[in-house]
N, CA, C and O atoms as a CHARMM CRD file, in Angstrom:
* protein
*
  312
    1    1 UNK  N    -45.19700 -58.65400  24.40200 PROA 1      0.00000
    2    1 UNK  CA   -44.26600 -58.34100  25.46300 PROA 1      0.00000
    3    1 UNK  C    -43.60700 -56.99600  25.16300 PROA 1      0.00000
    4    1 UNK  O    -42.90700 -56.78400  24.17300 PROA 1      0.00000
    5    2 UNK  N    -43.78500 -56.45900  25.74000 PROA 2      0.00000
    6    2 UNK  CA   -42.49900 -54.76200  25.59600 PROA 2      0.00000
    7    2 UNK  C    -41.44900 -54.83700  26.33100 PROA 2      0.00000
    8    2 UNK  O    -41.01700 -55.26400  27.40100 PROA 2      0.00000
    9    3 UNK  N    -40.99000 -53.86800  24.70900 PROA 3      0.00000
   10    3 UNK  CA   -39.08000 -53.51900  25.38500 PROA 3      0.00000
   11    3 UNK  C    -39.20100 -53.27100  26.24300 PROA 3      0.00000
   12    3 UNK  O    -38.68600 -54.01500  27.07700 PROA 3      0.00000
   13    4 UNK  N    -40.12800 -51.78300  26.85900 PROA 4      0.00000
   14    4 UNK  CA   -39.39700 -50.91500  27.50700 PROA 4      0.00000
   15    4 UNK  C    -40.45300 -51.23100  28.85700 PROA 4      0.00000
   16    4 UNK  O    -41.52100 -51.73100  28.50500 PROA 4      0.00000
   17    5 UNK  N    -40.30800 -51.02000  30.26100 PROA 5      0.00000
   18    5 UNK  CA   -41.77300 -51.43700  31.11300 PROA 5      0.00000
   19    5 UNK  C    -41.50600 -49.94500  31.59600 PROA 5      0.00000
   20    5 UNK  O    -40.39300 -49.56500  31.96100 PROA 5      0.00000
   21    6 UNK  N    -42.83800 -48.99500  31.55500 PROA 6      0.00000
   22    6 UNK  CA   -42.92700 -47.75400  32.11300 PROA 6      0.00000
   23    6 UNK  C    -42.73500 -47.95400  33.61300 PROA 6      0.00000
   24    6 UNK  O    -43.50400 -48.72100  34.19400 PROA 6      0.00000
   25    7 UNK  N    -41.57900 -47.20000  34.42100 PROA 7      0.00000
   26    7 UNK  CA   -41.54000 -47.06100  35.48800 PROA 7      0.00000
   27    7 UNK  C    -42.66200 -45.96000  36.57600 PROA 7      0.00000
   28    7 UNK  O    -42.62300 -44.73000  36.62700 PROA 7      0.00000
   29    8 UNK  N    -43.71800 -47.02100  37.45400 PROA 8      0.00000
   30    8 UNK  CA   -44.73900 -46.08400  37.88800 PROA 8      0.00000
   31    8 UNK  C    -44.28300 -45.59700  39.33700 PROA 8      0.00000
   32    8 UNK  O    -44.78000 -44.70200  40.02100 PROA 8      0.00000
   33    9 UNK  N    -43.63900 -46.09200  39.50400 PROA 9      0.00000
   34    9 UNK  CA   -42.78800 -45.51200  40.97100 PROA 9      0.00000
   35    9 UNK  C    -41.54400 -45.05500  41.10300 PROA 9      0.00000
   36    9 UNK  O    -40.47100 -45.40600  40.61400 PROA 9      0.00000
   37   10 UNK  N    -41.90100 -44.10900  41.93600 PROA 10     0.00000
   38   10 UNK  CA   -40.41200 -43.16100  41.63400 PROA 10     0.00000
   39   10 UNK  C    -39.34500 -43.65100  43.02800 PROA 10     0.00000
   40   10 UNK  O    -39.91100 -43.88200  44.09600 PROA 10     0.00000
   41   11 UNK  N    -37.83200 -43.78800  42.94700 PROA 11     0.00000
   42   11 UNK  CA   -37.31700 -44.12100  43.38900 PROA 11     0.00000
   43   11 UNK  C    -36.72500 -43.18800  44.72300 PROA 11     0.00000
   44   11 UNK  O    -35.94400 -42.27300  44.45800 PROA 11     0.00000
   45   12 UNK  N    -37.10100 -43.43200  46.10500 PROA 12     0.00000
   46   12 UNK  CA   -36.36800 -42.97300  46.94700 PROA 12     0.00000
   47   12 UNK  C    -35.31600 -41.79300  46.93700 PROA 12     0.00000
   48   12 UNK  O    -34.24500 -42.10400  46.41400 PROA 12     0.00000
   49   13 UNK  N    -35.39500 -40.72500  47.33000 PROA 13     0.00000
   50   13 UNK  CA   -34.07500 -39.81200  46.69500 PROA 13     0.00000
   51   13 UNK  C    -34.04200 -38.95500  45.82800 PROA 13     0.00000
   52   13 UNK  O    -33.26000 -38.01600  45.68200 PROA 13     0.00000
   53   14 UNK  N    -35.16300 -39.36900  45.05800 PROA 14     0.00000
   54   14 UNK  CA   -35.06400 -38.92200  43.24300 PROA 14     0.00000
   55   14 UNK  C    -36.08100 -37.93200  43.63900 PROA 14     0.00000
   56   14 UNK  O    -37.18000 -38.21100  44.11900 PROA 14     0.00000
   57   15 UNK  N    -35.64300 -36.79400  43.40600 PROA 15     0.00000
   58   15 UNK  CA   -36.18600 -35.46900  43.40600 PROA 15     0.00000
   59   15 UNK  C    -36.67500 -34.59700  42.03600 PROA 15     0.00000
   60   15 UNK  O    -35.79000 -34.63000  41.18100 PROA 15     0.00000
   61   16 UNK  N    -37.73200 -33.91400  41.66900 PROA 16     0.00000
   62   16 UNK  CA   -37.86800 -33.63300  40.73100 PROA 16     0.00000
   63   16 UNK  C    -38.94100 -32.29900  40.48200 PROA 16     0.00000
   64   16 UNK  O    -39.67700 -32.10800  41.45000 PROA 16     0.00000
   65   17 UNK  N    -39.07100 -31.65700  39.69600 PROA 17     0.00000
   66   17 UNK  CA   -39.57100 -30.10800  39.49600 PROA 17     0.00000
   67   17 UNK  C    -40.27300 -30.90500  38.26300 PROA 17     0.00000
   68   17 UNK  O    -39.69200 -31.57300  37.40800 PROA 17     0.00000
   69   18 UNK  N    -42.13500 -30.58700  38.42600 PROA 18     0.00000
   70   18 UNK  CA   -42.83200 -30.63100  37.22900 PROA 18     0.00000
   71   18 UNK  C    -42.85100 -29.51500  36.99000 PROA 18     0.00000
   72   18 UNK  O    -42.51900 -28.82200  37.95200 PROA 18     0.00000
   73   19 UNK  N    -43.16200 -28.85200  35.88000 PROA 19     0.00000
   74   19 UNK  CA   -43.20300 -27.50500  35.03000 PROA 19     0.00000
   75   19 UNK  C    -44.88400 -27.39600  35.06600 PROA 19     0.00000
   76   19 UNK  O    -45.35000 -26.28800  35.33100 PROA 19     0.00000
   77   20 UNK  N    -45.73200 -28.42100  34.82900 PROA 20     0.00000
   78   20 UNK  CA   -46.64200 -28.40000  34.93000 PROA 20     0.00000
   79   20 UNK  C    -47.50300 -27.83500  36.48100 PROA 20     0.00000
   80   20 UNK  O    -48.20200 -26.84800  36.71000 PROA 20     0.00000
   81   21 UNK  N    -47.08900 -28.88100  37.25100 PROA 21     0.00000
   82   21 UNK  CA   -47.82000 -28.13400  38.72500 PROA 21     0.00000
   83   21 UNK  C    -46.94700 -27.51900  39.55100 PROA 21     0.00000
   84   21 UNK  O    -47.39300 -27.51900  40.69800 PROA 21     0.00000
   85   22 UNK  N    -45.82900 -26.96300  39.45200 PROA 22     0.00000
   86   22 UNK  CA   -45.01200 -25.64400  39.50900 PROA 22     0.00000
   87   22 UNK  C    -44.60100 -26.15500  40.89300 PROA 22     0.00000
   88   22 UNK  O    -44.59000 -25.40700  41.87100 PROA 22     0.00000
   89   23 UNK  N    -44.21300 -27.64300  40.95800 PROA 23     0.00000
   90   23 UNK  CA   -43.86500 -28.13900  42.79300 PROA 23     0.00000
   91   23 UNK  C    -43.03200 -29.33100  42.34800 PROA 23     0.00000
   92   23 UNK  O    -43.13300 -29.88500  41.25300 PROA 23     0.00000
   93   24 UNK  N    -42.20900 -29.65500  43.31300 PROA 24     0.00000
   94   24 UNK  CA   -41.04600 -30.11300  43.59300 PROA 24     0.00000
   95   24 UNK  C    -41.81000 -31.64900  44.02800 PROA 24     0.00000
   96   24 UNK  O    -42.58800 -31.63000  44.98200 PROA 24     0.00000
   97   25 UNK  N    -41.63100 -32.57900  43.50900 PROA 25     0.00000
   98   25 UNK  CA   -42.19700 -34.41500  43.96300 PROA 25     0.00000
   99   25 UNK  C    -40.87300 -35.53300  43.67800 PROA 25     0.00000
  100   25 UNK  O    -40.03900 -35.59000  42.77400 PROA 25     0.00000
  101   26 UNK  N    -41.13200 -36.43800  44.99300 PROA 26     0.00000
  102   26 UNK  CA   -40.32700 -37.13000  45.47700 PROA 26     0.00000
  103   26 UNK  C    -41.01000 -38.51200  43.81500 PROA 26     0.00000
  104   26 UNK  O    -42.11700 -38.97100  43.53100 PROA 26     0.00000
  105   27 UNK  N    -39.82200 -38.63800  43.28300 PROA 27     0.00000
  106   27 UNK  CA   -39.74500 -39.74900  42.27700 PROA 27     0.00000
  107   27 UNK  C    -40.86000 -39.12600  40.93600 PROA 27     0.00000
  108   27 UNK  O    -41.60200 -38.18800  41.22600 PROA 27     0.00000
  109   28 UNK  N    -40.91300 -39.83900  39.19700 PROA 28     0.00000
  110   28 UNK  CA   -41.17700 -39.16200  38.94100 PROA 28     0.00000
  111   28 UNK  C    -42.81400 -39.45900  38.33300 PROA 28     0.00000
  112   28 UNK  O    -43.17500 -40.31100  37.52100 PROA 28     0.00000
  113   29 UNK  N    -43.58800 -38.46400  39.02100 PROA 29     0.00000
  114   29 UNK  CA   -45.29300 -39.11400  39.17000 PROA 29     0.00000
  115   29 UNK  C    -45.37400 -38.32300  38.09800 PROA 29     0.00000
  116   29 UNK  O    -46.03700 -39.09500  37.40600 PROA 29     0.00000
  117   30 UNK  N    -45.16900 -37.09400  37.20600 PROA 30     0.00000
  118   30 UNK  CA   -45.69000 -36.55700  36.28600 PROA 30     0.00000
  119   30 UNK  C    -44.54000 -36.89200  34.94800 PROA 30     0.00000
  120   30 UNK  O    -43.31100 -36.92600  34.99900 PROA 30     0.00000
  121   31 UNK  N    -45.45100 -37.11100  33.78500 PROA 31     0.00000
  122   31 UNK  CA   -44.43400 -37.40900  32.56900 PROA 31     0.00000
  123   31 UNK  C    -43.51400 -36.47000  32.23100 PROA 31     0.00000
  124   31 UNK  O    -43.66700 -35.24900  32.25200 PROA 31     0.00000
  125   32 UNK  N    -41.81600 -37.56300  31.67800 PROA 32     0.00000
  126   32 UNK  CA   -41.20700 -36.71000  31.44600 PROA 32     0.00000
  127   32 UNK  C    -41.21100 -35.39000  30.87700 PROA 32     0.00000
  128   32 UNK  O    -40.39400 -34.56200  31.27900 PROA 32     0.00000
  129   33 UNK  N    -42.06700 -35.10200  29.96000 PROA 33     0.00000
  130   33 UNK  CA   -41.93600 -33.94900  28.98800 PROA 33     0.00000
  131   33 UNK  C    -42.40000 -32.48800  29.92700 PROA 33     0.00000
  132   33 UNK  O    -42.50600 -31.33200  29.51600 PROA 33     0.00000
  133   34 UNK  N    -42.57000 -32.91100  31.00100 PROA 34     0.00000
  134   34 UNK  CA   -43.57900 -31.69100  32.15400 PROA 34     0.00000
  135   34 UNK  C    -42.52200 -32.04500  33.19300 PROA 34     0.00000
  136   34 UNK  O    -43.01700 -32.34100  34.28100 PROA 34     0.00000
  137   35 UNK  N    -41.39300 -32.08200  33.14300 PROA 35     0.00000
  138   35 UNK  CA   -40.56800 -32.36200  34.59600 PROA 35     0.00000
  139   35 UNK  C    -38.57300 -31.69600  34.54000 PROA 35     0.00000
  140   35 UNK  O    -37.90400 -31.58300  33.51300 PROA 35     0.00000
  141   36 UNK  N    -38.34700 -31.54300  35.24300 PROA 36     0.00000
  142   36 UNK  CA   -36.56200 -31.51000  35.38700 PROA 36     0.00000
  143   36 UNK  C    -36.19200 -32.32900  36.10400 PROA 36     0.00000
  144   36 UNK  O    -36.89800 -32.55100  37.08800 PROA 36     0.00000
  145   37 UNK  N    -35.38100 -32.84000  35.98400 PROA 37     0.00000
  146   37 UNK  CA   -34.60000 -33.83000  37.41000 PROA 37     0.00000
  147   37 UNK  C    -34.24700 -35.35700  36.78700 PROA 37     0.00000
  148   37 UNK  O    -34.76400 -35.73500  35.73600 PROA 37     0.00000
  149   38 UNK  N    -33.61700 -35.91400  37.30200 PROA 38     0.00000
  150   38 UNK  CA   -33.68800 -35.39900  38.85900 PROA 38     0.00000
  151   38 UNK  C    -32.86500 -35.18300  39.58700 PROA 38     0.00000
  152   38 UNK  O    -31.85000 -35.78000  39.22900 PROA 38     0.00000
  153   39 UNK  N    -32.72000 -34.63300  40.46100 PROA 39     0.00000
  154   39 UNK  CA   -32.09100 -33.93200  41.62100 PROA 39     0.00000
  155   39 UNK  C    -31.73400 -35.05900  42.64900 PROA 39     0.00000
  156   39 UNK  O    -32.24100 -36.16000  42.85900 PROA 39     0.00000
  157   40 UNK  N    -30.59600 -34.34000  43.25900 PROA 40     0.00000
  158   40 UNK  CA   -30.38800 -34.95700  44.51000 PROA 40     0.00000
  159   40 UNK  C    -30.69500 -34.98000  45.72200 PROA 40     0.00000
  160   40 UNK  O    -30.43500 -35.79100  46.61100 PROA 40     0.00000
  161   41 UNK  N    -31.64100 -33.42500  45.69900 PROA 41     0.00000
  162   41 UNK  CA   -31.98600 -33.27300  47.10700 PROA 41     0.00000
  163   41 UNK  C    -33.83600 -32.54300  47.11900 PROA 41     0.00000
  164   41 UNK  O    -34.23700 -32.21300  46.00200 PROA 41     0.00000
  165   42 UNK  N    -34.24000 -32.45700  47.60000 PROA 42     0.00000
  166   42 UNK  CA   -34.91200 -31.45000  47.23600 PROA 42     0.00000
  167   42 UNK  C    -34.90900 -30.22700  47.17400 PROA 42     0.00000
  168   42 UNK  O    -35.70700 -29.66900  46.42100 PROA 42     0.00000
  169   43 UNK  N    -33.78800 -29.31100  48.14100 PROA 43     0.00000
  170   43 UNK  CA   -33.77100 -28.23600  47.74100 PROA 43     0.00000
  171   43 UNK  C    -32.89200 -27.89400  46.56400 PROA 43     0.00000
  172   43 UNK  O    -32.68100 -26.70400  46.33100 PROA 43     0.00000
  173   44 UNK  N    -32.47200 -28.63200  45.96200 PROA 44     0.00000
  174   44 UNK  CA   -31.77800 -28.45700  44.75400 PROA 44     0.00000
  175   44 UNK  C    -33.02100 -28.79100  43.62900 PROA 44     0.00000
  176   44 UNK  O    -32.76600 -28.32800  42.51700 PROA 44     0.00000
  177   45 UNK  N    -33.98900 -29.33000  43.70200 PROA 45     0.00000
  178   45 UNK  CA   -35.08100 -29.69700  42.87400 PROA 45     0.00000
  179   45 UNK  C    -36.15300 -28.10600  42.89200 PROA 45     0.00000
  180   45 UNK  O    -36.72800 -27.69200  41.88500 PROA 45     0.00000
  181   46 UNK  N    -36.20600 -27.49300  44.12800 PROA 46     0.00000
  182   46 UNK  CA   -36.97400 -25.82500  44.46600 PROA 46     0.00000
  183   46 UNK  C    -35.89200 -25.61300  42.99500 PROA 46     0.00000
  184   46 UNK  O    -36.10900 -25.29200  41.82600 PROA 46     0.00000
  185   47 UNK  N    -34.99000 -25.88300  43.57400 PROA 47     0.00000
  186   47 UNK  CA   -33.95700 -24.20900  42.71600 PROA 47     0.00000
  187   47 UNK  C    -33.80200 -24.58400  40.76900 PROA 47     0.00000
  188   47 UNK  O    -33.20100 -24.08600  39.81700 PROA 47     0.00000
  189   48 UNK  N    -34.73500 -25.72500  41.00000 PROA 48     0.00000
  190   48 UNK  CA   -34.31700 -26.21900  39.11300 PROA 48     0.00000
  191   48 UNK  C    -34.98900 -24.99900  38.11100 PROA 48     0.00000
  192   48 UNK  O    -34.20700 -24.90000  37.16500 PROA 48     0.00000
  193   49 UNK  N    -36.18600 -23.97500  37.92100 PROA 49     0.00000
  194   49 UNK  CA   -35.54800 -23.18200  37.29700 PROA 49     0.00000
  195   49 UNK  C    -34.78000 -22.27800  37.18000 PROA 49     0.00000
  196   49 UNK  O    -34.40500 -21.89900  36.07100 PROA 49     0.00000
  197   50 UNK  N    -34.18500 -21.47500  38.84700 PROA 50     0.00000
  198   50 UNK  CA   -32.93600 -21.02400  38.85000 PROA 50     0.00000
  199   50 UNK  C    -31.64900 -21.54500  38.06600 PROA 50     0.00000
  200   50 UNK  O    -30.82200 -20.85600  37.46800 PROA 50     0.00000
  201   51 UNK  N    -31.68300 -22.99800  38.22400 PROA 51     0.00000
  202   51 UNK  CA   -30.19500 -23.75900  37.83900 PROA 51     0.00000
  203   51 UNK  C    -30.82000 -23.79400  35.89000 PROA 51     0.00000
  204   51 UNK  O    -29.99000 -23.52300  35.02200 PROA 51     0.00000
  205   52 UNK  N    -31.99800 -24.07900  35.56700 PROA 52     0.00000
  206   52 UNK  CA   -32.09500 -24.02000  34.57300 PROA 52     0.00000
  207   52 UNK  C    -31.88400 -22.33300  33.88600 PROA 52     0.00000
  208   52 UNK  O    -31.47600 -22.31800  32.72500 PROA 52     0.00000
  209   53 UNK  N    -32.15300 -20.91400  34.57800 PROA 53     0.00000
  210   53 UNK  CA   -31.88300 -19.69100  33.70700 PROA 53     0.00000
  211   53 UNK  C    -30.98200 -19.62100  33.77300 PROA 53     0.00000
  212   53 UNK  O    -30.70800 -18.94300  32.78300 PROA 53     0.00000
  213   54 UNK  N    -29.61500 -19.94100  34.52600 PROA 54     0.00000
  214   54 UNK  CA   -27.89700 -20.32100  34.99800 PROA 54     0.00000
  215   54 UNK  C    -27.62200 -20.15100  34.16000 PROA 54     0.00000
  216   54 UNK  O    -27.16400 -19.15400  33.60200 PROA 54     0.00000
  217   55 UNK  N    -27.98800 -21.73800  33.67800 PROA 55     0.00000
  218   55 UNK  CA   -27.61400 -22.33900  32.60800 PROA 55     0.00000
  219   55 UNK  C    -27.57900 -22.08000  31.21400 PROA 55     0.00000
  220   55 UNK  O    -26.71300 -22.37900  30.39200 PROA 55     0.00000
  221   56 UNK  N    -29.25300 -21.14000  30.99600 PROA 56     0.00000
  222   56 UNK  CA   -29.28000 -21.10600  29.80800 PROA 56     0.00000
  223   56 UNK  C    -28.38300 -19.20000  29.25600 PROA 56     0.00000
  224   56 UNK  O    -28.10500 -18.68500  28.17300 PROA 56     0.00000
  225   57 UNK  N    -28.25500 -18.81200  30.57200 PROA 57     0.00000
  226   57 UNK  CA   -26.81000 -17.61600  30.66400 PROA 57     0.00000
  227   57 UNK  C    -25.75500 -18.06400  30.48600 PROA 57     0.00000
  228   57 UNK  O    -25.11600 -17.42200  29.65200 PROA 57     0.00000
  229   58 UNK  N    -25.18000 -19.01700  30.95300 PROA 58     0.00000
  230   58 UNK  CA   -23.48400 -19.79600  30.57700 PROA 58     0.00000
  231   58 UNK  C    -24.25100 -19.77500  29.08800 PROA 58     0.00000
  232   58 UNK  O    -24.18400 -18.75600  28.40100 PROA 58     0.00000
  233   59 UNK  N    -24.84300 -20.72600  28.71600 PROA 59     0.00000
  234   59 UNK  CA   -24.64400 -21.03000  27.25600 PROA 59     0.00000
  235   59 UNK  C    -24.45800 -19.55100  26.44400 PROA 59     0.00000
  236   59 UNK  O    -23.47800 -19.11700  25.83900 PROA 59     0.00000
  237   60 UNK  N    -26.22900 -18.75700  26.75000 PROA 60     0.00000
  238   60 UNK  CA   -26.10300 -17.67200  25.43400 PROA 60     0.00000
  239   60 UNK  C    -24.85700 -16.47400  25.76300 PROA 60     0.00000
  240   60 UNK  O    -24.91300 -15.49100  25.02500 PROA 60     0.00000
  241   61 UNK  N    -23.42600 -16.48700  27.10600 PROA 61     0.00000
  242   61 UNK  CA   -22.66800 -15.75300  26.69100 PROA 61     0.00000
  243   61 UNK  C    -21.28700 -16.84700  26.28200 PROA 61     0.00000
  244   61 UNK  O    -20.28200 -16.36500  25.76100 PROA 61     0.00000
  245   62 UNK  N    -21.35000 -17.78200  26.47400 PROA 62     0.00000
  246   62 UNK  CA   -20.36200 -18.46600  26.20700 PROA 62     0.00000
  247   62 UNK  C    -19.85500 -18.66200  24.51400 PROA 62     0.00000
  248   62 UNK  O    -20.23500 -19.38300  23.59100 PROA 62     0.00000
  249   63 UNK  N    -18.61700 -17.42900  24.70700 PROA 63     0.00000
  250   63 UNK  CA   -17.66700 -17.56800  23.39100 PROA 63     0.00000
  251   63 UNK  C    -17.33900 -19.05800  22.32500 PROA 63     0.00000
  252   63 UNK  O    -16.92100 -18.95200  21.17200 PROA 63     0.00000
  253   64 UNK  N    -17.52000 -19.88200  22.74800 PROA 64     0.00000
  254   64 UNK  CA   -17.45100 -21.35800  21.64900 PROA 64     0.00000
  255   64 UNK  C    -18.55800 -21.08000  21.05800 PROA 64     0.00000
  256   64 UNK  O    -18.57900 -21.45400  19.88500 PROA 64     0.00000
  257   65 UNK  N    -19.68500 -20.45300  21.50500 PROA 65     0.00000
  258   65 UNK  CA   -20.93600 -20.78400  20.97500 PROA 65     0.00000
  259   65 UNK  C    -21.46000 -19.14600  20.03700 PROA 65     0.00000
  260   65 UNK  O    -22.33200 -19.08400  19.17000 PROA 65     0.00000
  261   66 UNK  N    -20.55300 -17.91200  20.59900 PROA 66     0.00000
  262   66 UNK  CA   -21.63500 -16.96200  20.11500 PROA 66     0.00000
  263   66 UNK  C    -19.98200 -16.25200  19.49300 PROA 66     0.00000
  264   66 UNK  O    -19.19600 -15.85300  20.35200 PROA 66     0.00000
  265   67 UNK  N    -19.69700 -16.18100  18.41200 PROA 67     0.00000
  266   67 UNK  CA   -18.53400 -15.43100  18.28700 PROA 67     0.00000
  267   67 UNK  C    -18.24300 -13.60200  17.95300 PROA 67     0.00000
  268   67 UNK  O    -17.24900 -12.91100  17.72700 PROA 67     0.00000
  269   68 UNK  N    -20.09700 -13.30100  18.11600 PROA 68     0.00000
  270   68 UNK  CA   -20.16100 -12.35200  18.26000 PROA 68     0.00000
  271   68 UNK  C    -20.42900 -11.29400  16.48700 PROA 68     0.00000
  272   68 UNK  O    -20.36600 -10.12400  16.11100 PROA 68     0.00000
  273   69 UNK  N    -20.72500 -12.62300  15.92500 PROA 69     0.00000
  274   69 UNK  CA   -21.15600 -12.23900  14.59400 PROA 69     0.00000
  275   69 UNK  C    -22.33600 -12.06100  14.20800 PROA 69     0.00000
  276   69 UNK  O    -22.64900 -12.01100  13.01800 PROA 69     0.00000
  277   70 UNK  N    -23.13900 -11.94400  15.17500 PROA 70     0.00000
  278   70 UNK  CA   -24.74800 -12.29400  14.49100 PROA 70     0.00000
  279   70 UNK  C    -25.06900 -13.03200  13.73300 PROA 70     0.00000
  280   70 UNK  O    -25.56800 -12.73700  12.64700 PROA 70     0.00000
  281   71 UNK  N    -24.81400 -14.34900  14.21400 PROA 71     0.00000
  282   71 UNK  CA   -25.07000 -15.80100  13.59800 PROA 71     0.00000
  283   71 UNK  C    -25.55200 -16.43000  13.92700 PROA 71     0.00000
  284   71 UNK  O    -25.28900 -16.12800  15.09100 PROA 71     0.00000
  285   72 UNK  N    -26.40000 -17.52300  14.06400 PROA 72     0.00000
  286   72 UNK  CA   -26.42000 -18.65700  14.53300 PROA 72     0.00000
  287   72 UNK  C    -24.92400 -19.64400  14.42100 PROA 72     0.00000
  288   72 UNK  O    -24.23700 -19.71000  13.40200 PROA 72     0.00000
  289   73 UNK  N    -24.65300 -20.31300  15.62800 PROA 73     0.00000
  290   73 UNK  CA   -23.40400 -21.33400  15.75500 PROA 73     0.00000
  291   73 UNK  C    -23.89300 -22.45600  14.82400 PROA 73     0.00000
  292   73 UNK  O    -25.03400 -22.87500  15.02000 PROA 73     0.00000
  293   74 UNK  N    -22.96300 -23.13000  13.57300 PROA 74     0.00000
  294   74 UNK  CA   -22.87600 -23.73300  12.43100 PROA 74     0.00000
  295   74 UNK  C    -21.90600 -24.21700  12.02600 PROA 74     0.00000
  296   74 UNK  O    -20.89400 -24.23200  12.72700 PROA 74     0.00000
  297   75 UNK  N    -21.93100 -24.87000  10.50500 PROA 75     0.00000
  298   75 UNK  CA   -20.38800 -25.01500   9.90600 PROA 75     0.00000
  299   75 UNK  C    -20.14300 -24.00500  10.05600 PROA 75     0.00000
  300   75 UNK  O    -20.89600 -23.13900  10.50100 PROA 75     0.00000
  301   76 UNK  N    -18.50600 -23.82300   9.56000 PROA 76     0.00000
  302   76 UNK  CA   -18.24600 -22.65900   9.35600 PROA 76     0.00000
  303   76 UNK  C    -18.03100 -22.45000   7.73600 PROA 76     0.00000
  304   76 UNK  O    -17.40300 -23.44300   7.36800 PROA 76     0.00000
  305   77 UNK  N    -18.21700 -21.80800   6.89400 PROA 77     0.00000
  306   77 UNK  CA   -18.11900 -21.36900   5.51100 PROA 77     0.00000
  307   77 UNK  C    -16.78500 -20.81400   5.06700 PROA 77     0.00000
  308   77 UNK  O    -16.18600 -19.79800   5.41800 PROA 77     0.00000
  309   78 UNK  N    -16.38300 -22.08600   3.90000 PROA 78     0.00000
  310   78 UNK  CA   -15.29500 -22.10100   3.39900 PROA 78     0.00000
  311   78 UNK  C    -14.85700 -21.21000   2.21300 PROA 78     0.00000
  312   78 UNK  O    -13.71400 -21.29700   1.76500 PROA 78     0.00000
């Protein structure tokens, strides 16, 4: 018997961007590791690697994370 039961149908609503076939599908038919989402709409699922380069701009200028030392973010050394 298994824990977990792979879900083969994707749920109504559930919007999602494979990385793999570079298109936007209703629930999620391609495995996680090839997908974003999911989304709420579909045109918010088009725009997932827009919202994903956003994102990865907030992070690499965001001051908590880069203090402008040429570091990698870590302990800090006592």
């Amino acid at each position: 018997m298994a824990l977990f039961k792979k879900r083969t149908v994707g749920k109504p609503g559930e919007w999602y961007y494979c990385l793999e076939h570079k298109k936007v599908e209703e629930g999620p038919d391609c495995p996680g590791k090839d997908r974003f989402g999911p989304y709420a709409s579909r045109q918010e699922a088009q725009r997932a690697m827009d919202i994903a380069r956003e994102r990865n701009l907030e992070w690499e200028t965001d001051p908590r994370w880069h203090d402008g030392s040429g570091t990698e973010p870590g302990p800090k050394d006592d």
